[in-house]
C-alpha positions as CSV (number, residue, x, y, z in Angstrom):
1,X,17.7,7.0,-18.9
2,X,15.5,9.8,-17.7
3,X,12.2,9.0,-16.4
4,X,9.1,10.8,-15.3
5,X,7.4,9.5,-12.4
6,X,3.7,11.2,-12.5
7,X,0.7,10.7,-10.2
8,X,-2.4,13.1,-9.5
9,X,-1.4,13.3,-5.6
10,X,0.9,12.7,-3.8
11,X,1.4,12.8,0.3
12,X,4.4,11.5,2.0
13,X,3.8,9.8,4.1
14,X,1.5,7.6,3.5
15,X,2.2,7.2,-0.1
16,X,6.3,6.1,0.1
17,X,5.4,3.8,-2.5
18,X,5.2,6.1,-4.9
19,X,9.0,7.3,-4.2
20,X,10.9,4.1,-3.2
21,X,11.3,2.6,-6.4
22,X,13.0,5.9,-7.7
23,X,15.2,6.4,-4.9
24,X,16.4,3.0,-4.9
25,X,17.2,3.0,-8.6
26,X,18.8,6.6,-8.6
27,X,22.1,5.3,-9.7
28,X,20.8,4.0,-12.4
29,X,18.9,6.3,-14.0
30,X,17.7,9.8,-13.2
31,X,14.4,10.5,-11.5
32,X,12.0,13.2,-11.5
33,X,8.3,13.5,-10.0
34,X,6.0,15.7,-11.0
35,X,2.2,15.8,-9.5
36,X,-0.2,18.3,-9.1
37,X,-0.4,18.6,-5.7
38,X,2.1,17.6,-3.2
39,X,2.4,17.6,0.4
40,X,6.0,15.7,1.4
41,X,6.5,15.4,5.2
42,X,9.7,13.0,4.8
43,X,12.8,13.7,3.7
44,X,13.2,12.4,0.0
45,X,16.3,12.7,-2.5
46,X,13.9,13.1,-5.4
47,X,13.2,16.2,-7.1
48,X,9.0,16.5,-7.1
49,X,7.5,19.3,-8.8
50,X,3.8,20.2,-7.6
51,X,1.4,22.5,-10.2
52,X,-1.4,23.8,-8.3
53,X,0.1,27.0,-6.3
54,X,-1.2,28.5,-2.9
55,X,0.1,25.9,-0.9
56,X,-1.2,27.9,2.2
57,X,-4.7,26.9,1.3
58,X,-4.2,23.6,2.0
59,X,-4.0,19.7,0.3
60,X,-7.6,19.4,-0.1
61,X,-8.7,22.8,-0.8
62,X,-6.2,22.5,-3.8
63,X,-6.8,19.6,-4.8
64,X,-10.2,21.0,-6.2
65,X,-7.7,23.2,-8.4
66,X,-6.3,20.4,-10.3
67,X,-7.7,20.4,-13.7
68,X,-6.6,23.5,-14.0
69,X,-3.1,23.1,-13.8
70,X,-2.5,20.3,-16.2
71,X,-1.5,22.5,-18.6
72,X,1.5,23.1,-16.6
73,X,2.0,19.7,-15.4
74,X,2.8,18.6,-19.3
75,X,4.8,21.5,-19.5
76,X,6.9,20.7,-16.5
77,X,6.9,17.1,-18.4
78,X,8.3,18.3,-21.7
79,X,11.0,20.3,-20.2
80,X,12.3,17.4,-18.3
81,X,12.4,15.5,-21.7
82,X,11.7,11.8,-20.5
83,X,13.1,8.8,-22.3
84,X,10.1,7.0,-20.3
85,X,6.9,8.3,-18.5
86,X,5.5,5.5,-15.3
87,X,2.3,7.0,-14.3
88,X,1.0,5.6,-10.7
89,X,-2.7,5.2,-10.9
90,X,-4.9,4.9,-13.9
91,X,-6.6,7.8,-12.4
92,X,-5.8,11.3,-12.9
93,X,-3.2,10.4,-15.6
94,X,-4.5,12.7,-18.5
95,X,-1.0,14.2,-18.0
96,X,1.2,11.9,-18.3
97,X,-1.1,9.8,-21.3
98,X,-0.8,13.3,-23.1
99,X,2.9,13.7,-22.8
100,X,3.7,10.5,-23.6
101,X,1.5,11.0,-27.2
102,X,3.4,14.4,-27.6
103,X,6.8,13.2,-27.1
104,X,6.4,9.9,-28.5
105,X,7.9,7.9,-25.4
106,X,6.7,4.9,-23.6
107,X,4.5,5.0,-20.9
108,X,4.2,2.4,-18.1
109,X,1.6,2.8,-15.8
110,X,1.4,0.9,-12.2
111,X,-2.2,0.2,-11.4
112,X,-2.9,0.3,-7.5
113,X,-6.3,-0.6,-7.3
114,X,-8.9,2.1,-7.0
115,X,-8.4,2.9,-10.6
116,X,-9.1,-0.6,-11.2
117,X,-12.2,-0.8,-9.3
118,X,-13.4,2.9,-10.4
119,X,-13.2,1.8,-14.1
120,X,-15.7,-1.6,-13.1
121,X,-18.1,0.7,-11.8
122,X,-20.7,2.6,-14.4
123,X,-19.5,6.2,-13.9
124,X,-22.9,7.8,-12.7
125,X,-21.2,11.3,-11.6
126,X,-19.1,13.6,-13.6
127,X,-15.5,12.5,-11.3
128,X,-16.6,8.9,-12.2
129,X,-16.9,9.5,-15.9
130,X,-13.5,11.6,-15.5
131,X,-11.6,8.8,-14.1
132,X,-13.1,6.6,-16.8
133,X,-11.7,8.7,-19.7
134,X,-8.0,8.3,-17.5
135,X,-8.2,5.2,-17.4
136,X,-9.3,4.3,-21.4
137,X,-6.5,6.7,-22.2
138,X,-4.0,4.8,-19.9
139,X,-5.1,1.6,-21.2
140,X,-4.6,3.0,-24.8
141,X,-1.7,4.9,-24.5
142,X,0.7,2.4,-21.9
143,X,3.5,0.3,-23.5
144,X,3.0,-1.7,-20.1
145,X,0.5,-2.1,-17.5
146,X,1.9,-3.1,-14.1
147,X,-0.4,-4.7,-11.7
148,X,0.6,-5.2,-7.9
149,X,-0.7,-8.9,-8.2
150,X,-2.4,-11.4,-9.8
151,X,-5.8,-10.8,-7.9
152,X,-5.6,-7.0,-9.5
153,X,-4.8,-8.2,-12.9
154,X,-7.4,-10.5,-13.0
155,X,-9.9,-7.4,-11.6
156,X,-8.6,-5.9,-14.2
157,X,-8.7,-8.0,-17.3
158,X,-12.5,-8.3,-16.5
159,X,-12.9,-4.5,-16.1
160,X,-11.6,-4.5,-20.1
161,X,-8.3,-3.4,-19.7
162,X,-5.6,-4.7,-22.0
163,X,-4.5,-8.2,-20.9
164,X,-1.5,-8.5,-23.5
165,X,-0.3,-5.3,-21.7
166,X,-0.3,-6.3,-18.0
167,X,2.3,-7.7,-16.4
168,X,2.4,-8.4,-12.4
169,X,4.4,-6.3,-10.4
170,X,5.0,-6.7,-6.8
171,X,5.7,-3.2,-4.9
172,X,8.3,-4.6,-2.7
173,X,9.5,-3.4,0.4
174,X,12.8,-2.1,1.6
175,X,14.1,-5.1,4.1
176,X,17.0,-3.1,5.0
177,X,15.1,-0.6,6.3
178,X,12.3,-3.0,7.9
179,X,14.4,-5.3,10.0
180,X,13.7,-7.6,13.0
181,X,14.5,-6.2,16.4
182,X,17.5,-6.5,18.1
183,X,17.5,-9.6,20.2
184,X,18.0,-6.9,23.8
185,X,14.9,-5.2,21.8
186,X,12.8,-7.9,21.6
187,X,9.9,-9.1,23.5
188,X,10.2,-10.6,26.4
189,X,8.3,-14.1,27.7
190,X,7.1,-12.0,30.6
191,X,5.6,-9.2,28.0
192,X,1.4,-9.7,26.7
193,X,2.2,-10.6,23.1
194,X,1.1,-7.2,21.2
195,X,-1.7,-7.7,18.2
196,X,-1.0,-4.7,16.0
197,X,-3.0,-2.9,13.7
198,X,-1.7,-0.4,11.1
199,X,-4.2,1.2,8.7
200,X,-7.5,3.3,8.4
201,X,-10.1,3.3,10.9
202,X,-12.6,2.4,8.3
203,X,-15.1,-0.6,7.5
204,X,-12.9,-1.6,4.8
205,X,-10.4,-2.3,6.9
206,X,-12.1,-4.4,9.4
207,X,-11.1,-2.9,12.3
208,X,-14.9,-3.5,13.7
209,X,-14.3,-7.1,13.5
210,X,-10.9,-6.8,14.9
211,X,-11.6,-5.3,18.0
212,X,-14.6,-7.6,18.5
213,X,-12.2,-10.7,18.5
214,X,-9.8,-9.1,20.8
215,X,-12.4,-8.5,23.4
216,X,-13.6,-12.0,23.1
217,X,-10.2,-13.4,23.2
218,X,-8.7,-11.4,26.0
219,X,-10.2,-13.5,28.7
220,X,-8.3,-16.4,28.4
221,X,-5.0,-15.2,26.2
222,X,-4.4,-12.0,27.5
223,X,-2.5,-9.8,25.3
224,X,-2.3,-6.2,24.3
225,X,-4.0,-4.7,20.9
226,X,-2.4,-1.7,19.8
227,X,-4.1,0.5,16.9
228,X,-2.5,2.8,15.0
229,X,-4.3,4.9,12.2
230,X,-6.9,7.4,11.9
231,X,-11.0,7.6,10.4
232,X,-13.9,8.1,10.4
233,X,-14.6,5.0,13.0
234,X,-12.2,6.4,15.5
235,X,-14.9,7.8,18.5
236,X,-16.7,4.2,18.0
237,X,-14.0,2.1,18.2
238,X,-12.6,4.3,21.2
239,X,-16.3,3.8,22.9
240,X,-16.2,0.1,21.6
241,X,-13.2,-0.7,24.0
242,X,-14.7,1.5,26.8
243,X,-12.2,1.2,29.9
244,X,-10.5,-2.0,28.3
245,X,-7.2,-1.5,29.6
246,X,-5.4,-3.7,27.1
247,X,-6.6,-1.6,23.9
248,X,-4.7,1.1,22.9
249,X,-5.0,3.8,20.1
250,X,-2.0,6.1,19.2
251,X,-3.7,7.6,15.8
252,X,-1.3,8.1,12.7
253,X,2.4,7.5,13.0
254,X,5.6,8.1,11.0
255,X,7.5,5.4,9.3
256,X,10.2,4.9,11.9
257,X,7.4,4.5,14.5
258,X,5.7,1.9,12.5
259,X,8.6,-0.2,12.5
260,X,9.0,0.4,16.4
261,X,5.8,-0.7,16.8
262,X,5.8,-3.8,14.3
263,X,9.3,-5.0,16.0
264,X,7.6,-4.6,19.2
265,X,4.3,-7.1,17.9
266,X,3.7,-10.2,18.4
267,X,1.7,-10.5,15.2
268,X,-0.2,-8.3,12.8
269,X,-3.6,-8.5,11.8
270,X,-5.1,-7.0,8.9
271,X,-8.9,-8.2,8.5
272,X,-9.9,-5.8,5.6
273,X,-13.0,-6.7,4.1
274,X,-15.0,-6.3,0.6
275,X,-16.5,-2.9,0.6
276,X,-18.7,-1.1,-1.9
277,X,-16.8,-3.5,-4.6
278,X,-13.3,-2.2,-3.5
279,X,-11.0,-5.0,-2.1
280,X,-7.3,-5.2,-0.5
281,X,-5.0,-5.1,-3.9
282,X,-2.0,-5.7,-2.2
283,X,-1.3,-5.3,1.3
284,X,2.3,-3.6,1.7
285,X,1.6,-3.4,5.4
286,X,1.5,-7.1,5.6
287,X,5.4,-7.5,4.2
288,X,6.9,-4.4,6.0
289,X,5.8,-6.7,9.3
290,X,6.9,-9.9,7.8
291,X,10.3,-8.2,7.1
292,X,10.3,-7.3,10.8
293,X,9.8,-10.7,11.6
294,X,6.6,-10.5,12.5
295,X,3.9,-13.0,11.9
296,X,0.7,-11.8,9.9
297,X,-2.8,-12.8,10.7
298,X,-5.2,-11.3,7.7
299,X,-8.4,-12.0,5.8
300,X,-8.1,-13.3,2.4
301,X,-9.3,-10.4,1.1
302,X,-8.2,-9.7,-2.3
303,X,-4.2,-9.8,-3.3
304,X,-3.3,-10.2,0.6
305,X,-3.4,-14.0,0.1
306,X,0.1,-13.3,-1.9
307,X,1.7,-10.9,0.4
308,X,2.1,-14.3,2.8
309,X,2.5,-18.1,2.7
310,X,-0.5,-19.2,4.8
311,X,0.6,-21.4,7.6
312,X,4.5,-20.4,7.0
313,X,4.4,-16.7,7.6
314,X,1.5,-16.2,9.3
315,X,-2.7,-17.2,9.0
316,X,-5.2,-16.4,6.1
317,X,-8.7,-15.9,7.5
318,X,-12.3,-16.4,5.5
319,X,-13.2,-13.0,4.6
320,X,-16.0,-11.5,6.7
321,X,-16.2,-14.0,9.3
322,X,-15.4,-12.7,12.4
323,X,-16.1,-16.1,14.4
324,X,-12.9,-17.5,12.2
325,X,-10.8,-14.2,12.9
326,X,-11.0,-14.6,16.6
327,X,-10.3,-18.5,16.8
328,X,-7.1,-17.6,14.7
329,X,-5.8,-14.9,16.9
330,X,-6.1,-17.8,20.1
331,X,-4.2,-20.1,17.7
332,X,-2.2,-17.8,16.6
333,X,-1.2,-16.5,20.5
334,X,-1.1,-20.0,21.4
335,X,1.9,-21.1,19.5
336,X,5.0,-22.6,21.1
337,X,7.6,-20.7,21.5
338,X,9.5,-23.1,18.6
339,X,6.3,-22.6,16.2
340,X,6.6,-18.6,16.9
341,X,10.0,-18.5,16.3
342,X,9.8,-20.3,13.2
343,X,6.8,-18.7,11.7
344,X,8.6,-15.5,12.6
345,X,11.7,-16.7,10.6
346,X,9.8,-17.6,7.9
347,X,7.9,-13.8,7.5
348,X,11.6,-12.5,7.1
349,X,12.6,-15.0,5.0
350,X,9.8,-14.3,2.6
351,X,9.7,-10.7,2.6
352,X,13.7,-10.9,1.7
353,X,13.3,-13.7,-0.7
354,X,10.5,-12.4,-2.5
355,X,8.8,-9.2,-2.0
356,X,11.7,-6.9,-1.3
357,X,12.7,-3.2,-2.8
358,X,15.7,-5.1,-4.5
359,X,14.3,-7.4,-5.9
360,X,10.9,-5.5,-7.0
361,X,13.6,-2.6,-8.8
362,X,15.1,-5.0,-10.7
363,X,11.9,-5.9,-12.5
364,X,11.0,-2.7,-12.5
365,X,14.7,-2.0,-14.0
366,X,14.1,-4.6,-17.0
367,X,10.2,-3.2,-17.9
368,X,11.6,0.1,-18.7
369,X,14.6,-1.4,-20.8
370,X,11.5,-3.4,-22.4
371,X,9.4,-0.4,-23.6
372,X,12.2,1.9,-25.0
């Protein structure tokens, strides 16, 4: 089987999602990618074809090219002669909905959850009301629509997309890849626990609230917070901590050094919050930890409530209450060293069990055998 794996962008990293499926099932069937504009920083064993030339202006500059090059992205499309289309994103799918009519194959389309939340919204600009002709052609044109959880495809059945359609689909994540430390690796008694963080430096992702609690807790369980990410709250949060010598920031990081650092933590935290109607849809940062054995302390903000087992892997927080946040990082810090090692257990358990790359591919594997 040949499929077509399309998206608007794509940047890698962050976006291995968009890739791991394909290179995990390559024995199976044979993958191409085609996007309009591309910038891969990672070595992949997929062929991706980008449309919008004059790479030496830049990802962003180009991106303003892209409508232009559609044409040529269906082109690239037909020549590859798909026996399936999967489209990532409701947005910016006019290509592959079009290809899909014109060839007269299926189309499967995995909804992350901006498209979901862009179609909920009245479109008030003209990119708004172009996303929302995407999305009513994806919803139109798909033989599946692949949700990555139950909290997205509830968001949206009630933004009126086609409920006999949707199907959950969990991204999964490669546990062979994300592993626990070594035991000569791992941290030591005598170490501060590490708190990591692993995302934007943005108000959706909390990371106000997070440092707030670490400062509060610090006092009397001493620990390290380590921040990795970049955005547009970077210079506050760095004048936040002030001399605090137990925060750190080391800004974006590759995928190997993510796993360094989530071996190396003592727990994860991710307290996004509800922003502007957007919510966590997933959480795949969340399950990379837990495969690493490493407990997760997040807000139950969206689907993140299903990327865990609260109490077994790691602690749910109220959404938005940064009071609640901080008294479960001291709980959390103050586990036995039995109750760590058995929550930490339990993360890699789950992650294995139930939300890994295997697994997630072989669903994947049986929705394309159901559309042809």
């Amino acid at each position: 089987m040949k499929v077509a794996v399309t998206k608007g962008t794509l940047r890698v990293p962050p976006t291995y999602f968009a890739l791991t499926h394909a290179e995990q099932m390559g024995s199976l069937h044979e993958f191409e990618v085609f996007c309009l504009v591309a910038d891969i920083r990672a070595s992949t064993s997929l062929p991706i074809h980008d449309y919008v030339p004059l790479r030496q202006l830049g990802f962003r500059r180009r991106e303003l090219a892209m409508p232009g090059f559609i044409p040529r992205m269906v082109g690239g499309i037909r020549k590859f002669g798909p026996d399936v289309i999967h489209q990532h994103f409701g947005t910016w799918a006019s290509a592959a909905t079009y290809s899909a009519r014109r060839l007269g194959v299926p189309l499967v389309t995995t909804l992350h959850g901006a498209d979901v939340f862009a179609f909920g919204r009245e479109p008030l600009t003209a990119m708004a009301k172009w996303h929302h002709h995407n999305i009513r052609a994806v919803n139109e044109q798909s033989s599946r629509l692949l949700a990555v959880s139950n909290f997205l495809a509830n968001e949206a059945v009630g933004a009126g997309l086609d409920a006999q359609k949707l199907e959950v689909h969990y991204q999964g994540i490669d546990t062979d890849y994300f592993t626990p430390a070594d035991a000569v690796e791992s941290t030591t008694p005598e170490k501060e626990p590490i708190l990591l963080f692993v995302g934007g430096l943005s108000e959706r992702k909390g990371i106000r609230d997070l440092v707030q609690a670490s400062l509060a807790v610090q006092p009397d369980s001493p620990h390290q917070l380590v921040i990795a990410g970049e955005g547009e709250l970077r210079d506050e949060i760095r004048e936040s901590v002030g001399s605090s010598p137990h925060v750190r920031l080391v800004g974006s990081q590759d995928r190997s050094a993510i796993r360094a650092l989530m071996r190396d933590a003592y727990a994860l935290v991710v307290p996004s919050r509800t922003n502007n109607g957007w919510r966590e849809a997933a959480g795949l940062v969340a399950l990379e930890a837990a495969a690493c054995g490493t407990p997760v302390i997040a807000n139950d903000c969206g689907g993140l409530g299903e990327m865990m087992i609260d109490g077994v892997t790691g602690m749910l927080v109220p959404e938005g209450s940064r009071p609640a946040l901080t008294e479960t990082i001291r709980e959390v810090l103050g586990l036995s060293p039995a109750d760590y090692r058995a929550m930490s257990a339990a993360a890699r358990s789950f992650a294995v069990g139930e939300r890994s790359l295997s697994k997630s591919c072989a669903e994947l594997a049986s929705h394309y055998d159901d559309v042809v």
